[in-house]
ChimeraX commands (.cxc) that place a marker at each C-alpha (Angstrom):
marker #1 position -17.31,-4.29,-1.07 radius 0.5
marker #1 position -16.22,-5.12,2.43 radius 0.5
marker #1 position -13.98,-2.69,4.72 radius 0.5
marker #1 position -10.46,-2.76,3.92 radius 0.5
marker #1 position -8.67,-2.36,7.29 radius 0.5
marker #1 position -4.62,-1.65,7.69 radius 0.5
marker #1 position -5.13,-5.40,9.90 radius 0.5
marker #1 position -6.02,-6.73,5.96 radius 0.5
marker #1 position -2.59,-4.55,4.64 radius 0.5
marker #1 position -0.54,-6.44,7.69 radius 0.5
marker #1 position -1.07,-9.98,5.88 radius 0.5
marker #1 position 1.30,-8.81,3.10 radius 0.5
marker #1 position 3.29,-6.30,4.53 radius 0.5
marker #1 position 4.31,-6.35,8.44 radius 0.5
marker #1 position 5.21,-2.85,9.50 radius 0.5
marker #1 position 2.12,-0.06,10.03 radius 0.5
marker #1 position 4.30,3.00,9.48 radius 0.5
marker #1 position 5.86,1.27,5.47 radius 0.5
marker #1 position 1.32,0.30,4.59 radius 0.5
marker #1 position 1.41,3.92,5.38 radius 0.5
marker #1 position 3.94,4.98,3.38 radius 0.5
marker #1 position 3.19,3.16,0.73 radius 0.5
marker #1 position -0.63,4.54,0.70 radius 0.5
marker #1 position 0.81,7.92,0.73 radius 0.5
marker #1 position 3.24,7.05,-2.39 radius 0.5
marker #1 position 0.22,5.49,-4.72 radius 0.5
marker #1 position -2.03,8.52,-3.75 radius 0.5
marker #1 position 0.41,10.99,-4.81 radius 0.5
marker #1 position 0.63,8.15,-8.22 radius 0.5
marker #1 position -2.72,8.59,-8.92 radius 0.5
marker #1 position -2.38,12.38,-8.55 radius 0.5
marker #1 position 0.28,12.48,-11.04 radius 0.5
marker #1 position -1.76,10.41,-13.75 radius 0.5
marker #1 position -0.98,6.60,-12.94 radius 0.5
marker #1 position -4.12,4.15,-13.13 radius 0.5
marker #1 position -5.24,1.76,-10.33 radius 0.5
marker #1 position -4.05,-1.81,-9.98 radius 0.5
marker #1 position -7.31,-2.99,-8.68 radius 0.5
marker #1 position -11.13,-1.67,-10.05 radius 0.5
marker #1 position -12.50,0.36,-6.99 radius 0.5
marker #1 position -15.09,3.19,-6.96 radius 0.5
marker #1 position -13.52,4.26,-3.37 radius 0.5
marker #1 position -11.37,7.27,-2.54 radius 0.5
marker #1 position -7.47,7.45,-3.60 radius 0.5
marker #1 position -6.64,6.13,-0.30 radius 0.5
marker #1 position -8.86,3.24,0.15 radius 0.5
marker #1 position -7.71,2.74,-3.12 radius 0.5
marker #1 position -4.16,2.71,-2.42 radius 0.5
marker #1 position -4.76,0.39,0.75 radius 0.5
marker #1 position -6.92,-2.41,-1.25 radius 0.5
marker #1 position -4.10,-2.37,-3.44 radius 0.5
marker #1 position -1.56,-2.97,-1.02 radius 0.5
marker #1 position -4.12,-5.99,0.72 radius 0.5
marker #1 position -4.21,-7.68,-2.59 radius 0.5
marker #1 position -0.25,-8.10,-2.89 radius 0.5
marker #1 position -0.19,-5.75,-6.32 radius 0.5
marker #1 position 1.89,-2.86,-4.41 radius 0.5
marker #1 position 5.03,-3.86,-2.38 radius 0.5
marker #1 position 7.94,-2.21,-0.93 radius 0.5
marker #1 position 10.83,-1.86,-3.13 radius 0.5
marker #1 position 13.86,-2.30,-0.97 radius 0.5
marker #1 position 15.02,-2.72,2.47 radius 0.5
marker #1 position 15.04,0.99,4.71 radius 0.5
marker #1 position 17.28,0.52,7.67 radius 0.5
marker #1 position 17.09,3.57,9.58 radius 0.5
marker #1 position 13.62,2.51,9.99 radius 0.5
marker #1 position 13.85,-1.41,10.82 radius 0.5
marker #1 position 12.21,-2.61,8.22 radius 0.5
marker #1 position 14.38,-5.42,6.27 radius 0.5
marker #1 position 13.52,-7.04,2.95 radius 0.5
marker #1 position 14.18,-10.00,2.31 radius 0.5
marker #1 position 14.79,-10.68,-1.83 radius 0.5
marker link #1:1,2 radius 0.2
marker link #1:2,3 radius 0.2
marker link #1:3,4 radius 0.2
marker link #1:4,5 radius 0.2
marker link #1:5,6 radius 0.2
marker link #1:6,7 radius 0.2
marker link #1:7,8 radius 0.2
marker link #1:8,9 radius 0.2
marker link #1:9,10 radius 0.2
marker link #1:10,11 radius 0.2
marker link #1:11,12 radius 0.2
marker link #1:12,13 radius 0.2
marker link #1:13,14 radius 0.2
marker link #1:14,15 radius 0.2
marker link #1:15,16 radius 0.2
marker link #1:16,17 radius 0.2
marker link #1:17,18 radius 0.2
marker link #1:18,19 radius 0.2
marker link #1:19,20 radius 0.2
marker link #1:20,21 radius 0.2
marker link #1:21,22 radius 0.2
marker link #1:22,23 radius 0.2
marker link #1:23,24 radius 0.2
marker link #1:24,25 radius 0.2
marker link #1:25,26 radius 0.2
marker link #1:26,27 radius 0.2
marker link #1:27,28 radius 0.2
marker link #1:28,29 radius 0.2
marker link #1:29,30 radius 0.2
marker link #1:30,31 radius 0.2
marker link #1:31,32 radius 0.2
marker link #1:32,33 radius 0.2
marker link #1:33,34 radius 0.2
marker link #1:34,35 radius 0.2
marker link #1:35,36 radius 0.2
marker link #1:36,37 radius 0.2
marker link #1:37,38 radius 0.2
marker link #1:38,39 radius 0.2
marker link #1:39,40 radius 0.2
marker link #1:40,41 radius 0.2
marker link #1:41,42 radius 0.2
marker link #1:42,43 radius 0.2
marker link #1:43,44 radius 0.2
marker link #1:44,45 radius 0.2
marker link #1:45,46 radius 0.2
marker link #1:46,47 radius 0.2
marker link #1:47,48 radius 0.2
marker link #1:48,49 radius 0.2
marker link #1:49,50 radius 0.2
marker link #1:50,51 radius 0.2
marker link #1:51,52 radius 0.2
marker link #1:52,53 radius 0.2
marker link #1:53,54 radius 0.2
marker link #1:54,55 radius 0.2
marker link #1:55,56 radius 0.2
marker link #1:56,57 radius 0.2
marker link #1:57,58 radius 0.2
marker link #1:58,59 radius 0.2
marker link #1:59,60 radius 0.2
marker link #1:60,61 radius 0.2
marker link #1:61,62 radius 0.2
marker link #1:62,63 radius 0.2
marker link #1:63,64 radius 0.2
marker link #1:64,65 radius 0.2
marker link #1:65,66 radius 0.2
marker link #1:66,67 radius 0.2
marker link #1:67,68 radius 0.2
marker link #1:68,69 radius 0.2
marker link #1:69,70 radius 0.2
marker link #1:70,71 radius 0.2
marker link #1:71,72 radius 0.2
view
């Protein structure tokens, strides 16, 4: 498989700091018993971020504080 960058993560959501997030939320998932989205043989985290590239994990709602606004 080819390298899954955050630049990949960008094209379907725009703000570094929610891809990160996010990552950290579907490790701590996987940790609790949930199954991958996606078939990978790669770490939780690379995991997590081909997930997030393919469009199958997006943020749930708007977080203001932070300036990142959701449009539904």
């Amino acid at each position: 498989m080819a390298r899954i960058t955050v630049e990949d993560c960008l094209q379907k959501v725009d703000n570094r700091f929610l891809i990160v997030q996010m990552a950290i939320k579907r490790v701590k998932q996987y940790r609790e018993g949930y199954e991958p989205l996606i078939a990978s043989g790669n770490k939780e985290v690379v995991t997590a971020l081909r997930e997030i590239a393919a469009g199958k994990v997006l943020p749930a709602a708007s977080i203001i504080e932070a300036g990142i606004i959701i449009d539904k």
